[in-house]
C-alpha positions in Angstrom: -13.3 91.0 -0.2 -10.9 93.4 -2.2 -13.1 95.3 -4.8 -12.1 96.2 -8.5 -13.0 99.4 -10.4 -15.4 97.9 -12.3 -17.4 96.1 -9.9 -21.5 96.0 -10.0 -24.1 97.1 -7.8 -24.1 93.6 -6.4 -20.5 93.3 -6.0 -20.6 96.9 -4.1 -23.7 95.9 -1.8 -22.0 92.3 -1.0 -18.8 94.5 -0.3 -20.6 97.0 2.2 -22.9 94.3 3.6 -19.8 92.2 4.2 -18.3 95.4 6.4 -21.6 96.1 8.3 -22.0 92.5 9.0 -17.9 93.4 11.2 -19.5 96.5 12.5 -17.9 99.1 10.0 -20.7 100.9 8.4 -19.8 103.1 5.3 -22.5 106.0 5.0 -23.4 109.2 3.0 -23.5 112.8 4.9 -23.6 115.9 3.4 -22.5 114.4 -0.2 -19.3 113.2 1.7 -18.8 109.2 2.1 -18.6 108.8 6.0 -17.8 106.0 8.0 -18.3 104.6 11.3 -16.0 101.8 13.7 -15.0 100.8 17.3 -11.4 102.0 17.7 -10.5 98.2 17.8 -11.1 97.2 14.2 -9.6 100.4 12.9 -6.7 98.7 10.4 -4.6 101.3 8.1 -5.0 98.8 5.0 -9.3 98.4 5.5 -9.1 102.4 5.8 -6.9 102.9 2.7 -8.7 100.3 0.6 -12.6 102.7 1.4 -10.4 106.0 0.4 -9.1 104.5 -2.2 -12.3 103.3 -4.1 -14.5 106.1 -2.2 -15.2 107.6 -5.6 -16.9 104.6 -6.4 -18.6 103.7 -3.1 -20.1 107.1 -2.8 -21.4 107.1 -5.8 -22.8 103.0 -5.2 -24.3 104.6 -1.5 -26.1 107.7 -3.0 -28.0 105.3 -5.3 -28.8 103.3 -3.2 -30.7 106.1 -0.6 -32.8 106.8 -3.9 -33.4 103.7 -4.9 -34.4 102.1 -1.2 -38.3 101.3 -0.8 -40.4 100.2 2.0 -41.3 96.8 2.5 -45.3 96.2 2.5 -46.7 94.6 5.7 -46.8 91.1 4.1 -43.3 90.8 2.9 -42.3 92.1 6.2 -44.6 89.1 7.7 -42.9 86.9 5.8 -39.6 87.7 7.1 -40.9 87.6 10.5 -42.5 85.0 10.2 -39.0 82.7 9.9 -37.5 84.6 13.3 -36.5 82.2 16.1 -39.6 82.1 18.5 -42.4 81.8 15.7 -44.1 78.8 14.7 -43.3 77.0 12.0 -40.2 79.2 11.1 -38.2 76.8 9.0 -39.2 78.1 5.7 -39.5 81.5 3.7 -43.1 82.2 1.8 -41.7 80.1 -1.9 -43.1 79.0 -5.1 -42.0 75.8 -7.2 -43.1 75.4 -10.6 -42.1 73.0 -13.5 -42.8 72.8 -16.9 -41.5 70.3 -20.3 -40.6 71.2 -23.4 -38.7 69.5 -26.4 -35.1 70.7 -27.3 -35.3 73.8 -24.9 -32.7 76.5 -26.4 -31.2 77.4 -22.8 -29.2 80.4 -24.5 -32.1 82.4 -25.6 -33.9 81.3 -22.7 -31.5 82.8 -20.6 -31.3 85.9 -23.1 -35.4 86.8 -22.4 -35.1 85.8 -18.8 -32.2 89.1 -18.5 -35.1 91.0 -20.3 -37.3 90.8 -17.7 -35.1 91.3 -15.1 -34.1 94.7 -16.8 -37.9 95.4 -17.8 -38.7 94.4 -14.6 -37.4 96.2 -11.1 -39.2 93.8 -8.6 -36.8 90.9 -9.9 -34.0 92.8 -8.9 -35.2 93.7 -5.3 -33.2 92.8 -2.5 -34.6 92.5 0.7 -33.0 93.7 4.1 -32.5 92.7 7.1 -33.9 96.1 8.8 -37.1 95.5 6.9 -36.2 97.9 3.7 -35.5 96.9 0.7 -33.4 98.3 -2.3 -33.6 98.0 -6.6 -30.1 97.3 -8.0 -29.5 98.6 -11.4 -26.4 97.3 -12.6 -26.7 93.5 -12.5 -23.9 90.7 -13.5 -26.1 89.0 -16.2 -28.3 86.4 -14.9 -27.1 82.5 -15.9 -29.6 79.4 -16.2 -27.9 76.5 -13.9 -28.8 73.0 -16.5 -28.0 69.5 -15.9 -28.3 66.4 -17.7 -30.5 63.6 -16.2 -30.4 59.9 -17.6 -33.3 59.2 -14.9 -36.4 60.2 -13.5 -34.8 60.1 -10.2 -32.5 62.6 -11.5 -35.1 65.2 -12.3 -36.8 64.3 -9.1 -34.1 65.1 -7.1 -33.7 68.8 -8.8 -37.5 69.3 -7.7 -36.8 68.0 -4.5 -34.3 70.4 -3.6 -36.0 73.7 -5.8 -39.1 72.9 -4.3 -38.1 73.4 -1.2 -35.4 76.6 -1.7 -34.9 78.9 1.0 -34.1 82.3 0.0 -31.9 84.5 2.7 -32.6 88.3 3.0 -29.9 90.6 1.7 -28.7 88.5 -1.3 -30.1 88.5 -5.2 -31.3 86.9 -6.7 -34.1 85.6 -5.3 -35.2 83.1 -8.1 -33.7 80.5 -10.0 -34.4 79.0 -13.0 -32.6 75.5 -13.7 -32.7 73.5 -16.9 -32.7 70.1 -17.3 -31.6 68.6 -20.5 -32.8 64.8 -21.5 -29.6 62.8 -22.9 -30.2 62.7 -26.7 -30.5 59.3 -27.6 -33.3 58.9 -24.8 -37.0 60.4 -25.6 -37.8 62.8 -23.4 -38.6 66.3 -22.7 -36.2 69.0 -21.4 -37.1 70.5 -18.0 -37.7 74.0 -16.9 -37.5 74.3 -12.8 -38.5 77.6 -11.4 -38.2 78.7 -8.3 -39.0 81.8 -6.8 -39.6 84.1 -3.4 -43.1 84.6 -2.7 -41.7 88.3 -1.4 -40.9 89.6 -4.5 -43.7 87.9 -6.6 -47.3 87.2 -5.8 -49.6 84.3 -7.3 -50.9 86.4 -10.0 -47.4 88.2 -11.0 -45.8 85.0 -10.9 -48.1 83.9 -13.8 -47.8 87.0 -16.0 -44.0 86.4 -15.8 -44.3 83.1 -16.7 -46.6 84.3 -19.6 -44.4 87.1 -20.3 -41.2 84.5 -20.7 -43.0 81.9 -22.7 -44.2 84.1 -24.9 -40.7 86.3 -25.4 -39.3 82.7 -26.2 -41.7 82.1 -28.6 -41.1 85.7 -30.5 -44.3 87.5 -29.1 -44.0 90.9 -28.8 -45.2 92.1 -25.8 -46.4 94.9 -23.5 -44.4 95.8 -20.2 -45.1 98.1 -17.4 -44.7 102.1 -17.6 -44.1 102.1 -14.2 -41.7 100.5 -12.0 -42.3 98.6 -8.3 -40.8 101.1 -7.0 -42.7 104.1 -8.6 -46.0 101.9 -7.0 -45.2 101.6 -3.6 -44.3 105.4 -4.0 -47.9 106.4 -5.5 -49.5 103.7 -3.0 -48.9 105.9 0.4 -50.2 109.2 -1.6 -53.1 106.9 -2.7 -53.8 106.0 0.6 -53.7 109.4 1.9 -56.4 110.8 -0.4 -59.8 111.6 1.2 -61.8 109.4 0.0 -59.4 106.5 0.9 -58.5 108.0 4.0 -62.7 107.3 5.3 -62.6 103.9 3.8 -59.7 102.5 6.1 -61.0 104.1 9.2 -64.3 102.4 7.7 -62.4 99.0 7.8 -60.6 99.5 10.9 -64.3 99.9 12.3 -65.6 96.8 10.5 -62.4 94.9 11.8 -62.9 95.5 15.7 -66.4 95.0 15.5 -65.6 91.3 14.1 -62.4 90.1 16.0 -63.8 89.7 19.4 -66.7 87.2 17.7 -64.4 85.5 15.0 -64.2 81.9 15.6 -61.3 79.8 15.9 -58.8 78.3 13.4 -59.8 74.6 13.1 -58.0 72.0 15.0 -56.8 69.8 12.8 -55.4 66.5 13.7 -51.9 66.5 14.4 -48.8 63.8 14.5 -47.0 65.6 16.9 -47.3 68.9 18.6 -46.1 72.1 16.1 -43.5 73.2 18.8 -41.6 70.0 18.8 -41.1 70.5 14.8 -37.4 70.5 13.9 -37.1 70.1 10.4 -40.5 69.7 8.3 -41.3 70.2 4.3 -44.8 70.3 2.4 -46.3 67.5 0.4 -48.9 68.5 -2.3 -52.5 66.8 -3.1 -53.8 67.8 -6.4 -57.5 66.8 -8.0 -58.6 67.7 -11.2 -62.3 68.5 -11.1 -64.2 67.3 -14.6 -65.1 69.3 -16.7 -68.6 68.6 -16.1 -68.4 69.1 -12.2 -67.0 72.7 -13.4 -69.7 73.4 -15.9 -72.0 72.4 -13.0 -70.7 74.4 -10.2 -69.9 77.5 -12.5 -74.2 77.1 -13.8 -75.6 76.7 -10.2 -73.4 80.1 -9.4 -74.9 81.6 -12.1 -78.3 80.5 -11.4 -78.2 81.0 -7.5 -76.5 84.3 -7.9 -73.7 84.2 -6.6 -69.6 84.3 -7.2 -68.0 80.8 -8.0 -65.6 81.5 -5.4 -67.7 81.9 -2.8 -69.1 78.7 -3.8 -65.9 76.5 -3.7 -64.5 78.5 -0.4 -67.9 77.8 1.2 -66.9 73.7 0.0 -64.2 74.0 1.6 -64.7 75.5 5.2 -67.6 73.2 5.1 -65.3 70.3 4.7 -62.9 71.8 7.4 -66.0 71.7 10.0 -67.6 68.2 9.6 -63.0 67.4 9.7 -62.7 68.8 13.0 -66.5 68.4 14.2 -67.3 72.4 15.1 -69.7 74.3 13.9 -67.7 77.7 13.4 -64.4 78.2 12.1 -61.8 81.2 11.0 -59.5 80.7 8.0 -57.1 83.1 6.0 -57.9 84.3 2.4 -55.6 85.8 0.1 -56.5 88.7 -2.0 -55.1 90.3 -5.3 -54.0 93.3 -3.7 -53.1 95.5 -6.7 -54.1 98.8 -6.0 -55.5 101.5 -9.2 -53.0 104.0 -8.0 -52.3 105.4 -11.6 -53.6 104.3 -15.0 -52.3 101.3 -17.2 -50.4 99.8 -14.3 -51.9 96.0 -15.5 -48.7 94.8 -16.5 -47.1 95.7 -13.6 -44.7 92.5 -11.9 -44.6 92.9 -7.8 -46.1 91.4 -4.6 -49.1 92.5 -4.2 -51.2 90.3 -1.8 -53.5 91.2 0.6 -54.6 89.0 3.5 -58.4 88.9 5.4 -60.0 86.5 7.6 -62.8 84.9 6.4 -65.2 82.5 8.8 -67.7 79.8 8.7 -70.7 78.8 10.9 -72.8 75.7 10.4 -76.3 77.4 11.6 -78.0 74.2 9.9 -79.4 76.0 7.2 -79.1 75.5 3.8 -75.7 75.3 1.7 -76.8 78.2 0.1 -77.2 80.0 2.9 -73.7 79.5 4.0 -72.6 80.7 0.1 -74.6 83.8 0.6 -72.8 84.8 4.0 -69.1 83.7 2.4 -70.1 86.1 0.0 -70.6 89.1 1.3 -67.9 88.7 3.7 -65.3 88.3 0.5 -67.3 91.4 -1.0 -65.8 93.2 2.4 -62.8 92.2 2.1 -63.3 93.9 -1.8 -64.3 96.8 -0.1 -61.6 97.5 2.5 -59.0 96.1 0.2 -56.7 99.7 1.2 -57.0 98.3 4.6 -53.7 96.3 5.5 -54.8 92.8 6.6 -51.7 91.7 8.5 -53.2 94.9 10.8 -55.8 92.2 11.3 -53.9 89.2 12.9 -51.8 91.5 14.8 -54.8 92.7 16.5 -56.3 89.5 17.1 -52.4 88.5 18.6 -52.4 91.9 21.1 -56.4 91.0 22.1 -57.0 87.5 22.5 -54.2 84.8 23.6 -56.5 81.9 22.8 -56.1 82.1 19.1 -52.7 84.1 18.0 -52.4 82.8 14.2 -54.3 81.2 11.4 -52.5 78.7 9.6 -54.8 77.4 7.3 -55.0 79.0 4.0 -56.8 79.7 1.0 -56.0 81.1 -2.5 -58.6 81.3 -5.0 -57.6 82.5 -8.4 -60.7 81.4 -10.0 -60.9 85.0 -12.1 -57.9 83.7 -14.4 -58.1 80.6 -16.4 -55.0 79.4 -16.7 -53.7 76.5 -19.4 -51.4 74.0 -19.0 -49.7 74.6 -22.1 -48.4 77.9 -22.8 -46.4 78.2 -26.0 -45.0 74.5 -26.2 -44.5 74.7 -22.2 -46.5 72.3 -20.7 -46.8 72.5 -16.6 -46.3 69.6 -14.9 -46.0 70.6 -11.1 -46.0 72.5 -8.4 -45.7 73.4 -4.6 -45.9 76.4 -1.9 -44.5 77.0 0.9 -45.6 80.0 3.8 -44.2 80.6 7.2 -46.8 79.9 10.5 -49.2 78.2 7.7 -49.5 74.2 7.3 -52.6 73.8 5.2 -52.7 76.2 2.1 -55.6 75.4 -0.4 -55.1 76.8 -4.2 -58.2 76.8 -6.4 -57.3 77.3 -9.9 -59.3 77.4 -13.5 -57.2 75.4 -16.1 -58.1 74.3 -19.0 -61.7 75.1 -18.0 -61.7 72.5 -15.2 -61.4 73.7 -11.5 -58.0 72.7 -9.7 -57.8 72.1 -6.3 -54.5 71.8 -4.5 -53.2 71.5 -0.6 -50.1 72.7 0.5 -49.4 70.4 3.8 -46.9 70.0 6.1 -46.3 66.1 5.9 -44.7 65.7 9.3 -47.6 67.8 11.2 -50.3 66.4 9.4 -52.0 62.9 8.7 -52.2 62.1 4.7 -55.4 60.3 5.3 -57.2 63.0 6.8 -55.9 65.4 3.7 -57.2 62.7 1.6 -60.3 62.6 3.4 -60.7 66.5 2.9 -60.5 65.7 -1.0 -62.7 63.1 -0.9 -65.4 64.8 1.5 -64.8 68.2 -0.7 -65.8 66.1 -4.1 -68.8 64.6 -2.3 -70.2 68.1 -1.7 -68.8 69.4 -5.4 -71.1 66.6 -6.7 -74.1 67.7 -3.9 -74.3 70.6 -5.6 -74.0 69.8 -9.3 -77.0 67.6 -8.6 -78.8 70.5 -7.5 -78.7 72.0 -11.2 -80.6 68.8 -13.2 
């Protein structure tokens, strides 16, 4: 790879990645561009080439020390989580979503998608192998892929393959957005696929992005971040280190070993094969739309019984997940908004930001209510401790008890946003997730003022009847409780 004088920040990472990946690693010491080699792959014409364009490598490598950030424990998880030896390895934490529009302009598209990425330093992270990651500044201008389909089966074979992206570490960037344009005699929409890597966007940035570009296409002015990713994760350790944060994690860290050696056990699902004899594998989705009048009802008996509507439809669900697998007590993972208040007016702020916690379920044959009550004030907990780093939690569980090392069943509920299917003459028309060591992840969405429900499976580990069943059983109970507020 033969550099020019011009090159970008990506050209000059691929260049020195290229060389470390041959064991030549080009470093800075003392403000003097160093490098490093076995005696063997010393070659006069690689050493001329580094002297030669040292002005501009040195400058490239400096940069880069001030503009490399630690990874948080989740995105580190996540690359983990793909290493040979772990379960369920054979994909990266990804989100697929598509929308339609008529007569998509793919030029200005493309013009307020390079927007963000320059307003935006999380989409242009790149993640390393050793667990760091770095913000490139100087970017070749980002370029929408389109295609032209005559058939569904055209479209359906772009979601096939977007849907199921795998993004490597050390490359950018790790999104796409693809176009697809309907031939013009035909009536039909245009196509806007986007993918993305959970690592550098969580549930809730994700949305606000989308937002952001919708309504930048549409001529909306709109508000970005005074801060950058980079300036968080900076302010994050100081926050952590204050006082009064300092007594809440050692609060938590209490809370935590008091609970692991009593938590119960993931549930064991029914599976078509055992996990370890998985090859190749992708996720299927099952979606149901809750009526609007099965919302109204579950959001008034919250209201009326006190508690949070989440704790209500989580409570559903776990309940579903033990008359499934026929126990009585049961562990799953939650997902939290994880967005700490480290300095003022950080709202607008694009990053990954997810916390994990545990959350668990006992049928003690009392009353549904009852169960709500104690999902409750566990989530409240999790609320509390939110400083505290959940992964900490499943890697104690992994060092302490050998019986039950993971907990790949998960749920999302983003029930605080309500979310509409049509944003600025987008409308949404699918989507999918993917996680490492995770084959059931529930999403619980508000849009349109009706409550979505999703499940993230892995089709070849589990039976499409009994996901079925879940949705069938987990309306039953939706409606048990609605018929508690006539």
């Amino acid at each position: 790879m033969r550099l020019k004088k011009d090159s970008t920040e990506l050209e000059l990472f691929d260049y020195v990645n290229e060389l470390k990946k041959q064991k030549i690693f080009l470093f800075v010491e003392d403000k003097k561009l160093k490098y490093r080699m076995k005696k063997e792959l010393y070659g006069e014409e690689l050493i001329n080439e580094i002297k030669v364009n040292k002005e501009y490598l040195l400058r490239y490598l400096s940069k880069i020390q001030e503009n490399t950030l630690e990874l948080s424990s989740l995105q580190l998880a996540y690359m983990t989580g793909q290493i040979d030896g772990e379960i369920l390895n054979k994909v990266n934490a990804h989100y697929y979503i598509e929308f339609e529009k008529q007569d998509l302009d793919i030029d200005y598209l493309e013009e307020n998608i390079n927007l963000l990425i320059r307003k935006n330093d999380i989409l242009r992270l790149v993640l390393l192998s050793e667990g760091k990651g770095i913000i490139l500044e100087d970017l070749p201008k980002y370029k929408v892929s389109q295609y032209t389909y005559e058939t569904q089966e055209d479209r359906y074979e772009m979601r096939r393959m977007l849907s199921h992206m795998i993004y490597n570490a050390e490359t950018w960037p790790m999104f796409n957005f693809v176009v697809g344009k309907k031939k013009i005699e035909e009536n039909k929409n245009d196509v806007l696929h986007i993918s993305f890597d959970c690592s550098i966007l969580d549930a809730w940035s994700a949305g606000k992005m989308i937002y952001q570009l919708f309504a930048l296409y549409e001529g909306e002015k709109i508000i970005f971040s005074d801060i950058s990713y980079k300036e968080y994760v900076s302010y994050l350790k100081k926050y952590k280190e204050l006082e009064f944060n300092k007594k809440l994690l050692i609060d938590a860290e209490k809370y935590w070993n008091s609970r692991i050696m009593t938590l119960p056990k993931t549930p064991d699902l029914r599976m078509k094969v055992a996990i370890e004899s998985l090859e190749e594998y992708k996720f299927e989705r099952k979606e149901y739309w809750l009526s609007k009048e099965q919302t109204d009802n579950l959001i008034y008996y919250s209201k009326q019984k006190y508690v949070t509507l989440s704790a209500v439809v989580i409570t559903i669900y776990m309940k579903v997940l033990s008359i499934l697998t026929d126990t009585n007590e049961l562990t799953i993972t939650t997902t939290l908004f994880g967005k700490l208040p480290v300095v003022k007016n950080i709202d607008e702020l694009l990053g990954e930001f997810t916390n994990i916690g545990l959350l668990s379920y006992k049928d003690d044959h009392k009353s549904i209510l009852y169960s709500i009550k104690e999902t409750q004030t566990q989530i409240f907990k999790l609320l509390e401790y939110r400083c505290f780093d959940g992964v900490n939690i499943i890697n104690k569980i992994r060092q302490e008890s050998a019986k039950n090392t993971s907990f790949p069943i998960v749920v999302t509920c983003m029930l605080g946003e309500n979310y509409s299917s049509y944003k600025n003459g987008f409308r949404e028309i699918c989507s999918l997730s993917q996680t490492p060591q995770v084959y059931l992840d529930h999403h619980i969405r508000m849009i349109d003022g009706r409550i979505v429900i999703t499940f993230d499976y892995v089709d070849e580990l589990l039976y499409k009847e009994d996901v079925n069943w879940i949705v069938d059983k987990y309306i039953d109970l939706v409606n048990e409780i609605g018929s508690n507020c006539l």
